[in-house]
C-alpha positions in Angstrom: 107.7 97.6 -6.3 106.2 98.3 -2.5 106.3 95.8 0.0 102.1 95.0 -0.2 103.4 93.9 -4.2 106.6 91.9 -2.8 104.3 90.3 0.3 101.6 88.9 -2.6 104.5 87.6 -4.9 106.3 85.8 -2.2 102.6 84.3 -0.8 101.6 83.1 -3.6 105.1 81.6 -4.5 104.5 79.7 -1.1 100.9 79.2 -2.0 101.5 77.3 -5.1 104.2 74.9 -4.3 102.2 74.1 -0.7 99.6 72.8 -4.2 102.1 71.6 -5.9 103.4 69.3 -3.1 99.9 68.5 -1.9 98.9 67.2 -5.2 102.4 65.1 -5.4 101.6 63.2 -2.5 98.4 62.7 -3.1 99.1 61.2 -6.8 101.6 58.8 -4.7 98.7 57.9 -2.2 96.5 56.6 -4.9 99.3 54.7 -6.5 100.0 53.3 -3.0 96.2 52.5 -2.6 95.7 51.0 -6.0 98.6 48.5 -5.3 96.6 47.4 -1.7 93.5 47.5 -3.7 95.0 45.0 -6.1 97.0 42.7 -3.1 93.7 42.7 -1.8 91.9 41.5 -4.6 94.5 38.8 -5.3 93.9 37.4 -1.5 90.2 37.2 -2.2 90.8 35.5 -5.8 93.1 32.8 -3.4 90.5 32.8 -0.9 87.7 31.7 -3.1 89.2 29.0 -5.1 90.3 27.6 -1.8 86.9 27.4 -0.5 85.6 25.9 -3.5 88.3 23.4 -3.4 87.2 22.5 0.0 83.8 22.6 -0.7 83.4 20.3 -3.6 84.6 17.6 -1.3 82.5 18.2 1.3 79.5 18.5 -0.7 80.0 15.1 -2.3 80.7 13.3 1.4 77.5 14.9 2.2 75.4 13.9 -0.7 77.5 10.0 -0.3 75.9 10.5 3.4 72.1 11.0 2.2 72.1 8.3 0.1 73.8 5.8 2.2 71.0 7.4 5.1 68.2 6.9 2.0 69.4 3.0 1.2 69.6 2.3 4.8 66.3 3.8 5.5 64.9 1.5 2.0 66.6 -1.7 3.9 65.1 -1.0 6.8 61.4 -0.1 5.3 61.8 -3.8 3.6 62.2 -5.6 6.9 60.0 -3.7 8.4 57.1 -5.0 6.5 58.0 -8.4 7.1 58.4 -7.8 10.7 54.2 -6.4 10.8 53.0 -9.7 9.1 
């Protein structure tokens, strides 16, 4: 063996585990990012049902609101007809 055939064993030795430890901690970077990915999608999940919690409420004082405002308004349309005669 000459030095050129030595040189392109030992590069390519170098070569392949630079690959192999590339793709190593690359496979550990996706595991890493699937476990944010799912954190993140159990935050959102949490986030959601407590808006709808709060919203329910709200949207039931609101619609207790319009109809108070919609009686009121009928009481007032009653004696405001006797008021004009």
């Amino acid at each position: 063996m000459d030095i050129t055939q030595i040189f392109i064993i030992i590069s390519l030795i170098v070569i392949s585990l630079a690959i192999i430890v590339s793709t190593i901690y690359l496979v550990s970077l996706i595991k890493e990012l699937q476990k944010a990915t799912e954190k993140v999608t159990e935050i959102l999940n949490d986030t959601h049902q407590i808006t709808s919690s709060v919203a329910k409420p709200v949207s039931s004082f609101s619609e207790f609101l319009m109809g108070f405002k919609n009686g009121f308004s009928l009481f007032n349309s009653f004696f405001n007809k006797e008021d004009k005669q």
